[in-house]
ZATORVO-796797 format. One record per residue (C-alpha): x, y, z; residue in three letters; residue number from 0. Coordinates in steps of 0.001 Angstrom, whole numbers. Example, Ala and Ser with C-alpha at 12.3 -4.5 7.8 and 13.67 -1.06 7.14 Angstrom:
ZATORVO-796797
rec east: 12300	north: -4500	up: 7800	code: ALA	pos: 0
rec east: 13670	north: -1060	up: 7140	code: SER	pos: 1
***
This chain:
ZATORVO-796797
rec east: -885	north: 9315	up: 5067	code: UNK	pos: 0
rec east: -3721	north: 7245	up: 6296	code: UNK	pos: 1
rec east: -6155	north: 5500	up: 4741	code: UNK	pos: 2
rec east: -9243	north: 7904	up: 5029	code: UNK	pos: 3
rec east: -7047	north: 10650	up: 3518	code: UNK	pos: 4
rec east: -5525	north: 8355	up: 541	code: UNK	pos: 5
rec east: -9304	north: 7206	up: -279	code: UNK	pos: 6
rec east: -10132	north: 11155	up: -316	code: UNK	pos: 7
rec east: -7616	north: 12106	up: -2601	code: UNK	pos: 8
rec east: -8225	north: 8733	up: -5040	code: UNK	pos: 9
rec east: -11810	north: 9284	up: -5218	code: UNK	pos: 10
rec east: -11222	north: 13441	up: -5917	code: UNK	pos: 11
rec east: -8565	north: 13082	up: -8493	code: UNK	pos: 12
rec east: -10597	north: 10037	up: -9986	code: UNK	pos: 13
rec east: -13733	north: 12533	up: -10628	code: UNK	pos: 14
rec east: -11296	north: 15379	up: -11961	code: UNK	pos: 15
rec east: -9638	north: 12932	up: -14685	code: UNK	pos: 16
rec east: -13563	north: 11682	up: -15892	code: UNK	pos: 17
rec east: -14128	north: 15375	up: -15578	code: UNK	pos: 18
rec east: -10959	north: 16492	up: -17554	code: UNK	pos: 19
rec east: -11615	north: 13588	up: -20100	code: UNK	pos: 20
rec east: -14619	north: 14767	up: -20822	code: UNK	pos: 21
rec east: -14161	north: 18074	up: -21674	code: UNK	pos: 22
rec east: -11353	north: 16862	up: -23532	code: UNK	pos: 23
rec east: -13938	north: 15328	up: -25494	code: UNK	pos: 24
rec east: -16213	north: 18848	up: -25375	code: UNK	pos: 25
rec east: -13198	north: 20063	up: -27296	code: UNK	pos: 26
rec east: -13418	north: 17470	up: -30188	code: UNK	pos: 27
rec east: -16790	north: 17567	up: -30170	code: UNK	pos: 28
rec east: -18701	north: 20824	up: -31014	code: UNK	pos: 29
rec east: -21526	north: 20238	up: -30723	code: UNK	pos: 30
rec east: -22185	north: 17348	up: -28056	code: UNK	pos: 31
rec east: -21956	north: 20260	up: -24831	code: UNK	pos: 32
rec east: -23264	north: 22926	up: -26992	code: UNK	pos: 33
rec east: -26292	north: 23767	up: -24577	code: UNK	pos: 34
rec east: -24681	north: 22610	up: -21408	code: UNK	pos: 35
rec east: -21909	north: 24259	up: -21639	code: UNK	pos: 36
rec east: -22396	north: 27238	up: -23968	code: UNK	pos: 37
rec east: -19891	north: 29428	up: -22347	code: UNK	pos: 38
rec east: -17235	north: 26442	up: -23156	code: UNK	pos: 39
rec east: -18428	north: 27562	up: -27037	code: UNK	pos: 40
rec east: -16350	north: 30689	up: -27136	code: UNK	pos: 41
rec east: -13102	north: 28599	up: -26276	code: UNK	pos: 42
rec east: -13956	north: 25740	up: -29033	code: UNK	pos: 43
rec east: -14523	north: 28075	up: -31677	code: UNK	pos: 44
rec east: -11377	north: 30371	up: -30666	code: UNK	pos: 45
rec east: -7926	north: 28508	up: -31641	code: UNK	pos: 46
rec east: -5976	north: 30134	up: -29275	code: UNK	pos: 47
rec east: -8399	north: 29488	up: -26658	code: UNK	pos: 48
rec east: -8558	north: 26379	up: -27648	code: UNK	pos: 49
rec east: -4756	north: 25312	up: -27009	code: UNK	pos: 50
rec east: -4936	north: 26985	up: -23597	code: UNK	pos: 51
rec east: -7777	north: 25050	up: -22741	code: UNK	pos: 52
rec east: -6570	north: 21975	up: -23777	code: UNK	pos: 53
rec east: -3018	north: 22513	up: -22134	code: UNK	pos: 54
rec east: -5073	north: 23542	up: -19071	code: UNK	pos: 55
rec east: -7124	north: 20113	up: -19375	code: UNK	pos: 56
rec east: -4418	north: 17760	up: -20019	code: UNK	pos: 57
rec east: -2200	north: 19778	up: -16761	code: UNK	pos: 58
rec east: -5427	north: 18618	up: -14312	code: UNK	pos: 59
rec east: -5510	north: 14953	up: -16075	code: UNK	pos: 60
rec east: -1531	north: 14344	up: -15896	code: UNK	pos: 61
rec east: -1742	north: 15862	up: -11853	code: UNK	pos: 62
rec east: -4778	north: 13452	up: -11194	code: UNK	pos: 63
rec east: -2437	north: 10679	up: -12682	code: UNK	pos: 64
rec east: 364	north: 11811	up: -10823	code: UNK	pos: 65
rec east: -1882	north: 12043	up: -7222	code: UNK	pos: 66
rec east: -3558	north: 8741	up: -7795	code: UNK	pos: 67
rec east: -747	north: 6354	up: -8418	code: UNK	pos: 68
rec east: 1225	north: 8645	up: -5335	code: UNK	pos: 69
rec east: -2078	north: 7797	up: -3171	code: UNK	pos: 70
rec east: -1891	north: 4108	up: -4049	code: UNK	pos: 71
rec east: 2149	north: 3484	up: -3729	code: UNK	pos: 72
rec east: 2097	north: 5702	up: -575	code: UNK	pos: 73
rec east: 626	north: 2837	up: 1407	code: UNK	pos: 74
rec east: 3606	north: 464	up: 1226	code: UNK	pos: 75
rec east: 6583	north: 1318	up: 3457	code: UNK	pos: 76
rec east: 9013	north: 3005	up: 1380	code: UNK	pos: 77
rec east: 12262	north: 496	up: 452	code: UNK	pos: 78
rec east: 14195	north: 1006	up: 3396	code: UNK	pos: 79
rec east: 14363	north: 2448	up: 6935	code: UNK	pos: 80
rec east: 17065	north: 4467	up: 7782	code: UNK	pos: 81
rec east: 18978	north: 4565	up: 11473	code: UNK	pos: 82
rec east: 21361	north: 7683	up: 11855	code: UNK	pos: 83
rec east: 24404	north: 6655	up: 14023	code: UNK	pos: 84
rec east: 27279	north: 8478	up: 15196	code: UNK	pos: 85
rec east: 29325	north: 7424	up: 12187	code: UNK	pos: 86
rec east: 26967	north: 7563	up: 9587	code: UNK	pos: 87
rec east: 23761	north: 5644	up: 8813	code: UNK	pos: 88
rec east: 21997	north: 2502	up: 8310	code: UNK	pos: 89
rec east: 19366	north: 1216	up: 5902	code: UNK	pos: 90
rec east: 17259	north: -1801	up: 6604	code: UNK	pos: 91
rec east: 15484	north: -2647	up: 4083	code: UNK	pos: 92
rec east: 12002	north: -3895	up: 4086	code: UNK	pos: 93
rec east: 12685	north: -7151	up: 2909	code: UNK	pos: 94
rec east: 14991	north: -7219	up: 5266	code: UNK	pos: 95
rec east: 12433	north: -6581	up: 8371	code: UNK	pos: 96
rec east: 9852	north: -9182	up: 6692	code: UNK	pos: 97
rec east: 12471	north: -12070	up: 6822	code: UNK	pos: 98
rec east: 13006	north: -11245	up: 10440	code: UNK	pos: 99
rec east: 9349	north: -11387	up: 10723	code: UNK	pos: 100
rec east: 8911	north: -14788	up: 8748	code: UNK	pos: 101
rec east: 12112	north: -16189	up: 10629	code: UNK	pos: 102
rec east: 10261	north: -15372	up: 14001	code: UNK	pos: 103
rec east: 7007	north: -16786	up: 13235	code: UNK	pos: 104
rec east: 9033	north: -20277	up: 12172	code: UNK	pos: 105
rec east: 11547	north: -20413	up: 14497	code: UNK	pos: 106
rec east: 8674	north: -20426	up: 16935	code: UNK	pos: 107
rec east: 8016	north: -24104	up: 16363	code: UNK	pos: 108
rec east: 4372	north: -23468	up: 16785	code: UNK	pos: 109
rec east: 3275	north: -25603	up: 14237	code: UNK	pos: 110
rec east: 3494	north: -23092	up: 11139	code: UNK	pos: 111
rec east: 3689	north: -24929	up: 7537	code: UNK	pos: 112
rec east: 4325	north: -21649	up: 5468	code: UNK	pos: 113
rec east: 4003	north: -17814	up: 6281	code: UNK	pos: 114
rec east: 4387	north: -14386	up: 4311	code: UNK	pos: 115
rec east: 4845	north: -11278	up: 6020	code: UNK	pos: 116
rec east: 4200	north: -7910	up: 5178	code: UNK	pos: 117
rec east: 5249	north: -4461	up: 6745	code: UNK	pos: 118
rec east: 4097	north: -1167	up: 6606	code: UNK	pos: 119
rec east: 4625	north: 2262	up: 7875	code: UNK	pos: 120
rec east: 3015	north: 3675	up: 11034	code: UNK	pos: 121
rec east: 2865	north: 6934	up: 13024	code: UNK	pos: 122
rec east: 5477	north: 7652	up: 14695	code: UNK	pos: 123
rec east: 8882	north: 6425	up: 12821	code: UNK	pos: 124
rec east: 7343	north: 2574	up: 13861	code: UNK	pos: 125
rec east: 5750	north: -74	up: 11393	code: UNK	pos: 126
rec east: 2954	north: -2695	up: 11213	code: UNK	pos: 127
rec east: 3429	north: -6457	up: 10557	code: UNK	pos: 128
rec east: 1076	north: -8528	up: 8672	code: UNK	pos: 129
rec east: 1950	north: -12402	up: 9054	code: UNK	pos: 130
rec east: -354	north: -14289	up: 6473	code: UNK	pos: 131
rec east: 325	north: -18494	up: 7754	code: UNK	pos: 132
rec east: -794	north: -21380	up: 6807	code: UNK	pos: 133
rec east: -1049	north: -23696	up: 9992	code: UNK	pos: 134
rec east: -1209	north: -27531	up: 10620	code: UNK	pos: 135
rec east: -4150	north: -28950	up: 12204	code: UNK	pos: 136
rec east: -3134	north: -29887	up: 15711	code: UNK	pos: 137
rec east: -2281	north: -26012	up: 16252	code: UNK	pos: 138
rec east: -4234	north: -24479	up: 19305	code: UNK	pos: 139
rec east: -4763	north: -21149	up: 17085	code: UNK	pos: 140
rec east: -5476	north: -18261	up: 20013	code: UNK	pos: 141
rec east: -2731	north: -18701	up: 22132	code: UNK	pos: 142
rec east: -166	north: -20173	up: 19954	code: UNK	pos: 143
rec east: -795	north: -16782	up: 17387	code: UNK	pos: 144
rec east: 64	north: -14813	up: 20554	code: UNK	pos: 145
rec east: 2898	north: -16064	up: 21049	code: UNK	pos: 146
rec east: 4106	north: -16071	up: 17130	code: UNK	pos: 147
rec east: 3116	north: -12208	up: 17452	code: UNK	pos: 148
rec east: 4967	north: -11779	up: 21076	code: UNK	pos: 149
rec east: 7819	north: -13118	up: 19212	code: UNK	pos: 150
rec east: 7798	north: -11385	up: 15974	code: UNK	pos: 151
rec east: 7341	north: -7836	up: 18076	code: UNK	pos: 152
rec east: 10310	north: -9156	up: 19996	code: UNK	pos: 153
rec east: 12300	north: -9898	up: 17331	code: UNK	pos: 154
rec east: 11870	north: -6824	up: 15138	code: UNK	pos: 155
rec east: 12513	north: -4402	up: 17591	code: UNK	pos: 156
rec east: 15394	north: -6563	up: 19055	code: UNK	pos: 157
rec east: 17168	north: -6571	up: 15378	code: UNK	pos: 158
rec east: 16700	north: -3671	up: 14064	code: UNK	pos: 159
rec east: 15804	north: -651	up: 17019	code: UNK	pos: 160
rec east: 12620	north: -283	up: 14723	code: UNK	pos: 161
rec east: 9656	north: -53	up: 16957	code: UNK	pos: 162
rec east: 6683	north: -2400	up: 16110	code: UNK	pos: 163
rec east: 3113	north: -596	up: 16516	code: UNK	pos: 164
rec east: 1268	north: -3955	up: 15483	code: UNK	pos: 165
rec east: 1356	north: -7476	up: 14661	code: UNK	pos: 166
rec east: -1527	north: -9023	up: 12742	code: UNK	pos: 167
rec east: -1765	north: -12551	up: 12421	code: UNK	pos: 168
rec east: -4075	north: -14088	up: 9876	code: UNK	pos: 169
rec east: -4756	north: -17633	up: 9633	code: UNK	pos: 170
rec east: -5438	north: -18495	up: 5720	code: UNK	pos: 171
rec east: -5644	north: -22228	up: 6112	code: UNK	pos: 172
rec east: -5571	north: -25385	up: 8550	code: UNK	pos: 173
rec east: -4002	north: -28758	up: 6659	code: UNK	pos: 174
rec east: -3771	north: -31774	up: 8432	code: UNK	pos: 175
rec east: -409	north: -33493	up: 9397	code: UNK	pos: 176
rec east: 610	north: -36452	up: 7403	code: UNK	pos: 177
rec east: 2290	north: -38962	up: 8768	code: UNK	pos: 178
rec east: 5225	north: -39882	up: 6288	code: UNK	pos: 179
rec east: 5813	north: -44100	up: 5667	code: UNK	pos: 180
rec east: 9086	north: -44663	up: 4325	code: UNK	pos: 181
rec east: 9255	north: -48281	up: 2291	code: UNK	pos: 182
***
């Protein structure tokens, strides 16, 4: 599910739970929709009306729950991939794929003080890296990133038969090398 179709569905089932809530409140309240909604009177004043409605109202706020919180976990790769093999199958799980990814960037001796990775699902059966690092200062940024991305693609695909759509690099922070002095 991409983005543009998650932020449809979040914004939608956000205005149908405000909706829902409020004529849950209609339903307390007498009075307060009276000349809005008069045809919403009927069902007040009619208790068997009145449960339906309310079961009714409470079904669309529970399913806009349900749809938001599925819209908002749906973005992070699910726990692990799974490779079907002759024998049986293999899971590889996403914490799994990010140490590769981490592992890569470091083992690139590139001048890296301290990454975090992130994946996430793609089209096609292939995933998205996100490499978060925090660099030291005599780090030539451009080409050295392309190579820690190079690498991490590499890697991925190398270890696991996952293919790699993307590898985003983003560089949080430059600190300066220290120079230790032992006494």
């Amino acid at each position: 599910m991409n983005r543009l179709v998650r932020f449809v569905l979040i914004v939608y089932s956000t205005i149908l739970a405000i909706l829902s809530l409020l004529l849950l409140y209609a339903l307390a309240d007498d009075g307060i929709f009276a000349d809005l909604l008069s045809p919403l009177s009927n069902i007040v004043t009619d208790p068997y009306k009145k449960y339906i409605y309310l079961a009714v109202l409470l079904l669309i706020l529970i399913s806009c729950i349900i749809t938001v919180t599925y819209c908002l976990l749906n973005g992070r790769l699910s726990k692990t991939r799974i490779r079907q093999t002759e024998i049986g199958y293999v899971e590889i799980g996403v914490d799994a794929i990010e140490s590769i990814a981490l592992n890569s960037a470091k083992s690139a001796q590139v001048g890296i003080k301290a990454a975090r990775a992130r994946v996430s699902s793609a089209k096609n059966n292939s995933i998205r890296v996100y490499l978060s690092a925090v660099l030291y200062s005599n780090v030539e940024v451009p080409s050295t990133m392309g190579k820690v991305q190079e690498r991490i693609k590499k890697d991925i695909e190398r270890y696991t038969g996952i293919t790699v759509e993307s590898v985003s690099v983003k560089v949080s922070r430059v600190e300066p090398v220290v120079a230790k002095v032992e006494r």
